[in-house]
N, C-alpha and C positions, 0 to 999 in steps of 0.2 A: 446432548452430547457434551461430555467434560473438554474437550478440546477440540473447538470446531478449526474448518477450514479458518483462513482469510488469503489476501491477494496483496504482498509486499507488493507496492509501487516507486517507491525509491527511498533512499537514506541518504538525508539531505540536513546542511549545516547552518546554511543560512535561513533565521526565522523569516525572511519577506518570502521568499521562496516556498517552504515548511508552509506559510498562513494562505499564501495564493494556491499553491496544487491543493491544500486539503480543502477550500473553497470552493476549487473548481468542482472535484471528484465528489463533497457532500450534496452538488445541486443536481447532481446524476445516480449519483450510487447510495445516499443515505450515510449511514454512522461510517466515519473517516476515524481512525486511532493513529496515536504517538507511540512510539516506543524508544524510549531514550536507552541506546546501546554507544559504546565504543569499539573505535578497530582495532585491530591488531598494532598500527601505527600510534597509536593514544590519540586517536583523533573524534572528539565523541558527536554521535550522529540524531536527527529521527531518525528512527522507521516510520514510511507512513505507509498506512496498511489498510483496506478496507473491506467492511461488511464481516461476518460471521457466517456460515455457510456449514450447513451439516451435511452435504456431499459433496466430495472432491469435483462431481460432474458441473454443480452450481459455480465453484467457484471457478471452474475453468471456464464456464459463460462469460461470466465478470471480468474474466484477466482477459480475456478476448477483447470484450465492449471497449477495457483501459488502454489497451493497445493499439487501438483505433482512433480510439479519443484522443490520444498521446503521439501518436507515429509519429509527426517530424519533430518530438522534442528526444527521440532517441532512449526512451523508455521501455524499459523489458521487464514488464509485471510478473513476476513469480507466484506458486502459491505454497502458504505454509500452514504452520499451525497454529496458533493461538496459544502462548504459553505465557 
């Protein structure tokens, strides 16, 4: 599939933060990705985003499992595309 699922988990500035969640989330979930964006503020961000997922049903497994993992850090894992 040219443009799988993944599971935004947050867009975060500071790299101690950015190196700890993608640490946590690789010893659970496998391949963890960057995506270097900006806000609309000029504030520029990662995305940290995980897995590749060719059905939207898979990755809404995954934002579940992140949700869980994550609940009292106040994380609301989305899923998107992979672009």
């Amino acid at each position: 599939q040219a443009d799988p699922y993944v599971v935004q988990v947050a867009s975060l500035t500071d790299p101690k933060n950015i190196q700890a969640l993608t640490k946590e989330l690789e010893n659970t979930f496998g391949v963890v990705t960057l995506q270097s964006a900006v806000t609309r503020g000029g504030l520029s961000v990662k995305r940290v985003r995980v897995g590749s997922y060719t059905t939207r049903q898979d990755a809404e497994q995954a934002a579940e499992q992140i949700a869980k993992l994550l609940k009292d850090r106040g994380v609301e894992p989305f899923i998107t595309r992979q672009r």
